[in-house]
ROMARKE-618506 format. One record per residue (C-alpha): residue number from 1; x, y, z. Coordinates in steps of 0.02 Angstrom, whole numbers, plus 32768, in hexadecimal, padded with zeros to 4 digits. Example, Ala and Ser with C-alpha at 12.3 -4.5 7.8 and 13.67 -1.06 7.14 Angstrom:
<atoms>
    n    px    py    pz
    1  8267  7F1F  8186
    2  82AC  7FCB  8165
</atoms>
This chain:
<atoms>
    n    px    py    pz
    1  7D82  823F  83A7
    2  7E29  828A  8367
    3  7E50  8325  830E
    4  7EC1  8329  8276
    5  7F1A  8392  8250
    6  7F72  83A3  81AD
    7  8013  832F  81A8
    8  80BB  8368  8185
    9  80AD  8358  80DA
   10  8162  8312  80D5
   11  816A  8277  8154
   12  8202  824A  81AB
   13  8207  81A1  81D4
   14  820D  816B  82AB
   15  825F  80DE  8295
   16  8301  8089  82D5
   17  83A0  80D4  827F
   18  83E6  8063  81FA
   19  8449  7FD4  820C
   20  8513  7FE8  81F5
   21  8524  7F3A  81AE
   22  8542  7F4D  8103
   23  8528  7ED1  8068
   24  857D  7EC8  7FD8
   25  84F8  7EF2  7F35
   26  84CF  7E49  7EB5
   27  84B4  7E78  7E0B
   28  840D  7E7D  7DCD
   29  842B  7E78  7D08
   30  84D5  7E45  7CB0
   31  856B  7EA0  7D11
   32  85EB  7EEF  7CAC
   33  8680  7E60  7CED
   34  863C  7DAA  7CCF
   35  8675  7D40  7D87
   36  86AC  7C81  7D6A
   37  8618  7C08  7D91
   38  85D8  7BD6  7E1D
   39  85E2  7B13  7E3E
   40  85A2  7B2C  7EEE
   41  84CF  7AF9  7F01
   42  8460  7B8B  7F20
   43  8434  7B87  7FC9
   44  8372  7B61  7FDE
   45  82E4  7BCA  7FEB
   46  82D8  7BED  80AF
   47  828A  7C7A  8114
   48  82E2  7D11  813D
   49  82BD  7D62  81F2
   50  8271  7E0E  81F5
   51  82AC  7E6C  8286
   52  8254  7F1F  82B7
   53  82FA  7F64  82EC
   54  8351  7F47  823E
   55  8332  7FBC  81B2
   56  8354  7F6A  80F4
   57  8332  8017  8094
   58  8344  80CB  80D5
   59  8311  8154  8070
   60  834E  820C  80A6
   61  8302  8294  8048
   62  82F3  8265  7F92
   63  82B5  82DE  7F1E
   64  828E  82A6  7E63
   65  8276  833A  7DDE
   66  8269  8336  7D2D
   67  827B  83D5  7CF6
   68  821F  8468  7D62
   69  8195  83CB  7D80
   70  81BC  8378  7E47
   71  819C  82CB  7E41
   72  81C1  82A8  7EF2
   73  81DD  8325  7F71
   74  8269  8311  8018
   75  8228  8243  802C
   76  8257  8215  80CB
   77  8247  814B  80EF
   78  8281  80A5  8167
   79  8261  8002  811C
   80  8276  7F73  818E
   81  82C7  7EDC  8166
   82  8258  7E54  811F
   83  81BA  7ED4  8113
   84  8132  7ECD  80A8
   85  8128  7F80  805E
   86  8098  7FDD  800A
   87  809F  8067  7FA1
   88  7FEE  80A9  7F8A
   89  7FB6  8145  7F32
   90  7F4D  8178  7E9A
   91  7F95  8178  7DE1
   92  801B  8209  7DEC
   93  8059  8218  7E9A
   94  8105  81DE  7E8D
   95  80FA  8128  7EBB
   96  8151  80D8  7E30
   97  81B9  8170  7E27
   98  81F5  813B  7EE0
   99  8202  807A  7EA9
  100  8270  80B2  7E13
  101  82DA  8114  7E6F
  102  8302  8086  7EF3
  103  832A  8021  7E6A
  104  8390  80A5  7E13
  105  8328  80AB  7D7B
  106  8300  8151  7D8D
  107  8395  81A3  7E00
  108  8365  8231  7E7D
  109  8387  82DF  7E7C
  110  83AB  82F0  7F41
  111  83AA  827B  7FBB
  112  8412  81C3  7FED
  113  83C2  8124  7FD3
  114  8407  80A1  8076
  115  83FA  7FEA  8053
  116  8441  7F87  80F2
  117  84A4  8012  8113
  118  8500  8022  8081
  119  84D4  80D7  8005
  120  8490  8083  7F6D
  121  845E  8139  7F33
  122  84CD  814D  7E86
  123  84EC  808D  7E57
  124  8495  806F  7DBC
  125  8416  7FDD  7DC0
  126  8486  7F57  7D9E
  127  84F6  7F7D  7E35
  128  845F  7F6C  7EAC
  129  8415  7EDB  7F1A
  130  8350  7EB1  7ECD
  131  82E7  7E64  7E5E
  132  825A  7EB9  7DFC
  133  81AE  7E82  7DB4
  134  8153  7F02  7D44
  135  8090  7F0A  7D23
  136  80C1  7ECF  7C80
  137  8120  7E30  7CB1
  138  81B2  7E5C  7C32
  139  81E0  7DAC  7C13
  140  8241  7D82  7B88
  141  81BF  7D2E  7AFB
  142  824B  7CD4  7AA2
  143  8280  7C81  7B37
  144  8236  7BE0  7BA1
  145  8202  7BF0  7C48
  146  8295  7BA6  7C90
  147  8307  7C2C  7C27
  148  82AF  7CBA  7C68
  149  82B5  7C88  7D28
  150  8372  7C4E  7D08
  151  83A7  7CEB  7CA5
  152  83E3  7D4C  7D3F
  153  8445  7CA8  7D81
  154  8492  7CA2  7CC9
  155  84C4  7D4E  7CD7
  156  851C  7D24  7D7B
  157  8569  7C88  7D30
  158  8524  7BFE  7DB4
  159  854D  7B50  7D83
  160  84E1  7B07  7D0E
  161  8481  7A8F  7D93
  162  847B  7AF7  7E0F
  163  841C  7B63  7DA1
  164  83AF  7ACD  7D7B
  165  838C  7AB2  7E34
  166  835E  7B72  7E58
  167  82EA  7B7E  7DCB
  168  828C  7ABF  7DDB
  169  8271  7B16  7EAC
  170  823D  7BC5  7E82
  171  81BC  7B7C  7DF4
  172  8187  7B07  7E6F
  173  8177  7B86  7EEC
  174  80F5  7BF6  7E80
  175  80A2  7B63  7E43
  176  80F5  7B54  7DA9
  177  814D  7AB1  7DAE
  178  813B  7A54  7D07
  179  8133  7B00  7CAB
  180  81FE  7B06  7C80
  181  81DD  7AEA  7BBA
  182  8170  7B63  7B99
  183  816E  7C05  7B3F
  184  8115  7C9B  7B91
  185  808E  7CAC  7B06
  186  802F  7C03  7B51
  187  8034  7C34  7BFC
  188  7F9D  7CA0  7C4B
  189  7FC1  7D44  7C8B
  190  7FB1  7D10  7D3C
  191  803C  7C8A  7D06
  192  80B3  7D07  7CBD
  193  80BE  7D7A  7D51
  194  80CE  7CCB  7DC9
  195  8167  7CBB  7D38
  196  81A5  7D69  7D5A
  197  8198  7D6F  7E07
  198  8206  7CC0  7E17
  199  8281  7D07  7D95
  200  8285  7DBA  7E09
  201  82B8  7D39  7E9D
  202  832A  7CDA  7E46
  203  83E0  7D2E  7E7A
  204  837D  7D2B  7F2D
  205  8386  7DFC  7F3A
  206  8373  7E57  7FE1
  207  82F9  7ECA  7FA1
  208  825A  7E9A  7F1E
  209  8201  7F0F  7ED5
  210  815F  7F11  7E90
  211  8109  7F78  7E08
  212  8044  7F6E  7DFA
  213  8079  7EBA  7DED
  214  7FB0  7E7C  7DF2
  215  7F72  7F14  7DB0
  216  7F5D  7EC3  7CEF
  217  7F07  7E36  7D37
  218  7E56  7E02  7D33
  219  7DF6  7E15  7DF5
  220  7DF9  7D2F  7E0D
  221  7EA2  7D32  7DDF
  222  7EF7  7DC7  7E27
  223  7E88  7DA8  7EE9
  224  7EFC  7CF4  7ED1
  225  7F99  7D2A  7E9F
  226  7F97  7DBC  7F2D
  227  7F7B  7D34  7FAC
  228  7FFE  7CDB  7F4B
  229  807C  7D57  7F49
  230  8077  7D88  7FEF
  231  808D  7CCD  803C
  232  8114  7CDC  7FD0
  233  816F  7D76  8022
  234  8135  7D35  80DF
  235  8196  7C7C  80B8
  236  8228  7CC8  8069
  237  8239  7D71  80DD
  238  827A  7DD8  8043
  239  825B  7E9E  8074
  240  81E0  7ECC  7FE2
  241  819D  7F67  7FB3
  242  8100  7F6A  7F39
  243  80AF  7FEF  7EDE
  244  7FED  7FE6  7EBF
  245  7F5E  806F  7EB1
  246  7EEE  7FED  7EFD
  247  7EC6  8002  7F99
  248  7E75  7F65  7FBC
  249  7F1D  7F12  7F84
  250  7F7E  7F6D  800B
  251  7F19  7F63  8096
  252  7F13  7EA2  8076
  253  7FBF  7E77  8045
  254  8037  7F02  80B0
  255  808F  7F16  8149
  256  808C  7FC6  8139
  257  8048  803E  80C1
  258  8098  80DC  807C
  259  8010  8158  8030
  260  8049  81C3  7FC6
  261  7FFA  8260  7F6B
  262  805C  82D7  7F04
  263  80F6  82A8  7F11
  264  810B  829E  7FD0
  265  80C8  822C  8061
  266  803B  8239  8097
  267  802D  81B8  812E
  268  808A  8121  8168
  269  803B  80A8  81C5
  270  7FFA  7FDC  81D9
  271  7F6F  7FC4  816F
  272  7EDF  7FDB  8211
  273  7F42  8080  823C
  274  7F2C  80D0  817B
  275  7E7B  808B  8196
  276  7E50  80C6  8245
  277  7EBA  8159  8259
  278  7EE4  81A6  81A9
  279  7F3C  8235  81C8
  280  7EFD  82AA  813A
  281  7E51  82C6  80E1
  282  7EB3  827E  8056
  283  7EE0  81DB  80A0
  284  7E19  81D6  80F6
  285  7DBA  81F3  803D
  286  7E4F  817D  7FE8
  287  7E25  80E3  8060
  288  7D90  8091  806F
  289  7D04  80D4  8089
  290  7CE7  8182  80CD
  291  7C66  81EC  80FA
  292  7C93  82B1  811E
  293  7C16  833A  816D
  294  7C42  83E9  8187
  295  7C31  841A  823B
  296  7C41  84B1  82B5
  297  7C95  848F  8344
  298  7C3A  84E5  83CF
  299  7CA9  84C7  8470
  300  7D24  8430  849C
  301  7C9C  83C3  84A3
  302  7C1A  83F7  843A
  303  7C0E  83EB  836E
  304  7B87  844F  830A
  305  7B45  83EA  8274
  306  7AD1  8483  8237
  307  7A43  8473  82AF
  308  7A7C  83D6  8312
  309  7AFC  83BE  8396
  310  7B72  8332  83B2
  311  7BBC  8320  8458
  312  7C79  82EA  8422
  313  7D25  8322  8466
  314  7D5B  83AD  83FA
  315  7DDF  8404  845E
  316  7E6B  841C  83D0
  317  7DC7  8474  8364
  318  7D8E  84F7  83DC
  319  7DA0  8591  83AE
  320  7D91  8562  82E9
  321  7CF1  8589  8297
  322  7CE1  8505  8210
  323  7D15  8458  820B
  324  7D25  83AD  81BC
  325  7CDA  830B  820B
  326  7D0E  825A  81BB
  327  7CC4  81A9  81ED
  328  7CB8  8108  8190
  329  7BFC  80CB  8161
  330  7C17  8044  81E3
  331  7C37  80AE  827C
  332  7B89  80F7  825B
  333  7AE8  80B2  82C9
  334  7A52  80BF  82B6
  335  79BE  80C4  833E
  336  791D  8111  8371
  337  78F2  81B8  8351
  338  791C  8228  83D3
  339  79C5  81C6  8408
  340  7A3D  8209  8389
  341  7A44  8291  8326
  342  79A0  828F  82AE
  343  79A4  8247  81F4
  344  7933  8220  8161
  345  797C  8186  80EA
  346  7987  81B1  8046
  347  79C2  8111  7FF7
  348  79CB  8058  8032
  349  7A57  7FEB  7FDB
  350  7A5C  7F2A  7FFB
  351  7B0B  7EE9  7FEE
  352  7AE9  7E2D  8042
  353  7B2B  7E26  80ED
  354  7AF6  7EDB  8115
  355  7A8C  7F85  80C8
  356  7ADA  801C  8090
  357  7A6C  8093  80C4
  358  7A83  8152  807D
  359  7A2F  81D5  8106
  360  7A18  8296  80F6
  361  7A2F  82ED  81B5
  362  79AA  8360  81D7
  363  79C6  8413  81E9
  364  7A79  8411  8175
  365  7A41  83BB  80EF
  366  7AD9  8356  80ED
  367  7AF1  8291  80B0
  368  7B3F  81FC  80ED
  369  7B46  8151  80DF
  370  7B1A  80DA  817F
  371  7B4D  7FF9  8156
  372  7AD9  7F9B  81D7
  373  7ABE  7EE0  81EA
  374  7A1D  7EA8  819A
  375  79CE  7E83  8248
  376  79F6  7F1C  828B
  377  7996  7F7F  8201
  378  78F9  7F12  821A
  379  78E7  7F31  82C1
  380  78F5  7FE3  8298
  381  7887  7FE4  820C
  382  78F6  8027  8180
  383  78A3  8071  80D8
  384  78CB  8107  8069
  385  7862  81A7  80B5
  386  7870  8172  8178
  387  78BA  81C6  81F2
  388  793F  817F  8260
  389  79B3  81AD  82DB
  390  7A74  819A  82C3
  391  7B05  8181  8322
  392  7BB1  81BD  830B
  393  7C22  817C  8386
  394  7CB0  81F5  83CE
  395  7D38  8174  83CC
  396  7D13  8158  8312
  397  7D09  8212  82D9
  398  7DAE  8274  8289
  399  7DA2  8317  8269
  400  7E17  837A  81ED
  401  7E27  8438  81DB
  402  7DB2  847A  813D
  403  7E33  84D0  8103
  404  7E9C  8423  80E8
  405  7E02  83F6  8081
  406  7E00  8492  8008
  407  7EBC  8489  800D
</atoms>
């Protein structure tokens, strides 16, 4: 079991310094000074390798404010080459704010914005290295589908067949081949954002960034296009960053997750550290499943749960009076009364492969939820009004601080 404490609420990133190789910015939209055409061939779609000891993107303590309102608060944070990024947060906590100030769509107050080494943090959007898709696919409707993947490489003036070439191989790399003549109105919505994406990879960017990209998308389709789009970003090794509120999104599709709340960061970690060690109350009740009982601890080994003791490592806790004890529904046991601490189920929910059962401890009056395998609740005899005993394993518990929780 392991005490949490409240985080810094302002997380520096331990990661390796940046690199000093530096790269000079593409143009995302039309630059300002039109270059002569290229006649050379793209080069084709290949894999880029990640390495853990280069950092793409390194943000030092941006601050966004619009008036007296802080958007994002002192963000500290390392992005490794060729990483799979998730922003994750609830509507409001600065994670678009963040992707639109790496892109320079909404500039910072404070802060530097890294890319490869180089400051990116006051060139306007043009000037930097990415390629955007928006929840809203913003492709042009009076254009075909091969105008709006090729408008970035008309922009840049590549010869005309190359251009040919890089659009026929990014179509046919979302499944799109075939789809070059048509107009955006007669494609699906799935199909438009498969457009965006390959028009966001055209100019082949260092950085992509995604905006709720699946978020307008029905459940069949956007469960595809996330498998989809992240094959996509493993072949080609592009560092991308990607905004969602989902959770279920992130912890599928990212290297690494960024929570956010607020305006600052929460917690970084892989996807099984957010969901095995969240580092807040916040990140516990925002992922998955959660189930929270306040406690007393009684020594360094002892918890009080009103009348009932758990025997748990506590050590960081002694000395507090109150407490706040977090475990996912499938940490919890059940067995015979007597062995655990004593229950009565309230509430038996069949979800195929497994019950969710609902239990009330006895003497706090308290509720949480318990997911056992079918078998194991027959032999157990599971039914609304029994009584049961539970267990809570110590290497599952986390315990936060009350005060965190009424913060």
């Amino acid at each position: 079991m392991s005490l949490v404490t409240a985080p810094p609420r302002h997380h520096a990133s331990r990661q390796a310094p940046p690199s000093t190789a530096g790269a000079s910015p593409r143009a995302v939209s039309a630059p300002a000074a039109r270059a002569p055409a290229r006649d050379a061939a793209p080069q084709a779609l290949t894999t880029r390798s990640a390495s853990s000891d280069s950092i793409h993107l390194k943000i030092s303590g941006l601050t966004k404010r619009y008036g007296q309102f802080t958007a994002l608060s002192e963000i500290d944070l390392a992005i490794r080459e060729g990483e799979f990024v998730c922003f994750l947060g609830p509507s409001g906590c600065g994670k678009t704010t963040l992707l639109r100030a790496i892109a320079g769509l909404a500039p910072q107050s404070e802060g530097t914005i890294h890319q490869r080494g180089q400051d990116i943090s006051r060139l306007p959007p043009q000037a930097r290295d990415f390629g955007i898709v928006f929840q809203s696919y913003a492709l042009f409707p009076n254009l075909t589908v091969f105008d709006n993947v090729a408008y970035g490489l008309r922009n840049r003036r590549d010869a005309r067949d190359a251009m040919r070439r890089r659009v026929t191989e990014l179509l046919t790399l979302v499944d799109l081949a075939g789809s070059e003549g048509k107009y955006p109105a007669a494609l699906s919505g799935g199909q438009q954002q498969r457009v965006a994406l390959a028009r966001a990879l055209a100019t082949e960017p260092g950085l992509l960034l995604l905006d709720e990209p699946l978020s307008a998308l029905d459940a069949r389709v956007r469960l595809h296009l996330r498998s989809q789009i992240k094959a996509l970003q493993a072949r080609l090794g592009v560092t991308t960053i990607m905004v969602t509120h989902d959770q279920e999104e992130a912890l599928a599709m990212a290297d690494r997750i960024v929570v956010m709340n607020h305006g600052v960061i929460e917690q970084i970690g892989t996807p099984a550290e957010i969901y095995r060690q969240p580092a807040s109350a916040f990140v516990a009740e925002f992922i998955g499943s959660m189930n929270f009982l306040q406690c007393c601890p009684e020594n360094a080994s002892t918890l009080r749960l009103g009348q009932q003791r758990l025997e748990c490592a506590a050590h960081d806790l002694e000395g507090l009076d109150q407490a706040r004890l977090a475990i996912r529904p499938e940490a919890v046991s059940l067995c015979a009364v007597g062995e655990g601490l004593s229950a009565q189920v309230d509430h038996v929910e069949f979800l195929g492969a497994f019950l969710r059962i609902t239990l009330t401890l006895e003497g706090c009056g308290q509720t949480l939820s318990a997911d056992v395998a079918l078998k194991d609740s027959e032999s157990l005899g599971v039914r609304v009004g029994a009584r049961v005993g539970v267990r809570l394993p110590s290497e599952a518990i986390r315990l936060y601080p009350l005060v965190e929780a009424q913060a």
